[in-house]
C-alpha positions as CSV (number, residue, x, y, z in Angstrom):
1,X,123.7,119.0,108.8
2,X,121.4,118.3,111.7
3,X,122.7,118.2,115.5
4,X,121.4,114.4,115.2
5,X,124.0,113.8,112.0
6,X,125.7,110.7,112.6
7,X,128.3,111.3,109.9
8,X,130.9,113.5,111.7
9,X,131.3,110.5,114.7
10,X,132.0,108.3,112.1
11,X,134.7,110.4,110.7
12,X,136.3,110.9,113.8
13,X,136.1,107.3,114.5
14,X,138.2,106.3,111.4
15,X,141.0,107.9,113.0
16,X,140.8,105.0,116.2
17,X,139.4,102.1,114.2
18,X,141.8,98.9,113.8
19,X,143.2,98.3,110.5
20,X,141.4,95.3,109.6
21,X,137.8,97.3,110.6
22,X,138.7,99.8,108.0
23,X,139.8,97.1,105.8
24,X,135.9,95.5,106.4
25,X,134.4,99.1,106.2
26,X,136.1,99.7,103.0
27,X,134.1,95.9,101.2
28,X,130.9,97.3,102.6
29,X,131.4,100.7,101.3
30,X,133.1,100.4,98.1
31,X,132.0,96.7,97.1
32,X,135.9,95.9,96.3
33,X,138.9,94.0,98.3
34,X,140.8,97.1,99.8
35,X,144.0,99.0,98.2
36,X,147.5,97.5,99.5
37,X,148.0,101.5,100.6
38,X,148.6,102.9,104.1
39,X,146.0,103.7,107.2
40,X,146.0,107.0,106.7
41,X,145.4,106.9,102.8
42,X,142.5,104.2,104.0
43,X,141.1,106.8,106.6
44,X,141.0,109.5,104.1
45,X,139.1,107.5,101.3
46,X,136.5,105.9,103.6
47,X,135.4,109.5,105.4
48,X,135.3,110.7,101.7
49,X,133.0,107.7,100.6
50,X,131.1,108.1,104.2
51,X,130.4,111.7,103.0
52,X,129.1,110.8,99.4
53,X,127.0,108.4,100.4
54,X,125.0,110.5,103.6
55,X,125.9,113.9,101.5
56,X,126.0,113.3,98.0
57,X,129.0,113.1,95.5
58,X,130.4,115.8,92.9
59,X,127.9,117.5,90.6
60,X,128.7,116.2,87.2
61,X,129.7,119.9,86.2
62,X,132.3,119.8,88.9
63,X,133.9,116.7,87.7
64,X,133.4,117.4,83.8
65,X,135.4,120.7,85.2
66,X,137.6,118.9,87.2
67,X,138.4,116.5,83.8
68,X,139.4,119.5,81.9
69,X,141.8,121.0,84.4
70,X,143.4,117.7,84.3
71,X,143.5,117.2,80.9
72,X,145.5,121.0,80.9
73,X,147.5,120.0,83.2
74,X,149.0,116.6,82.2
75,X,149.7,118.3,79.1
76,X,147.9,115.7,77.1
77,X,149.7,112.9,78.5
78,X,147.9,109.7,77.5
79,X,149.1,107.4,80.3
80,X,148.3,110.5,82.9
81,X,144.6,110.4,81.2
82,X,144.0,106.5,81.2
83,X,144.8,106.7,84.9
84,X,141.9,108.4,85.6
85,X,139.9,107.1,83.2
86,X,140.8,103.4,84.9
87,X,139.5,105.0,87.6
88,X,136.4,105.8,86.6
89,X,136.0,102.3,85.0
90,X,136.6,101.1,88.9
91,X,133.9,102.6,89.9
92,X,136.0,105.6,91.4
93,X,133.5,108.8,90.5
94,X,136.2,111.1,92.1
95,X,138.2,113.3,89.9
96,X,142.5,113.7,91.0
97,X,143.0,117.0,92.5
98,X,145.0,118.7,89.8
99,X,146.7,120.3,92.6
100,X,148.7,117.4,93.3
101,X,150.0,117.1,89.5
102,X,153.7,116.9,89.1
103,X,154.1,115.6,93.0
């Protein structure tokens, strides 16, 4: 990062942007209506996609990695696995941390 970098005044923006902003910043940057969840699940997903998009996303190591994990530790649930696999069909190219599993 550069002392120029735009990106972390966005970020800290999110956190004093209206709703419905978020709700507009969220079409433009994911191309789909926004999830029904709450501002601060909106806030985290946006600075995430803000990030990718100046940054880069996840190596596809990291996420093939990341798939694995998940796979040991669903257990082999199928409906745990189609869940992110609906997910990446939605154009979601983030993997679940498996440190939330089971919460």
């Amino acid at each position: 990062m550069t002392t120029n970098d735009p990106i972390p005044a966005r970020l800290v923006a999110l956190k004093t942007t209206p709703t419905l902003e978020l709700k507009k910043q969220w079409r433009d940057l994911f191309d789909s209506e926004p999830p029904p969840f709450n501002r601060r699940y909106l806030e985290s997903r946006l600075a995430y996609r803000i990030q990718e998009l100046a940054y880069g996303g996840l190596k596809p190591e990291t996420i093939r990695r990341l798939e694995r994990l998940g796979e040991e530790l669903d257990g082999g649930d199928k409906r745990k696995r189609g869940i992110r696999a609906d997910a990446r069909r939605a154009g979601h190219r983030h993997a679940p941390d498996p440190r939330m599993a089971g919460r």
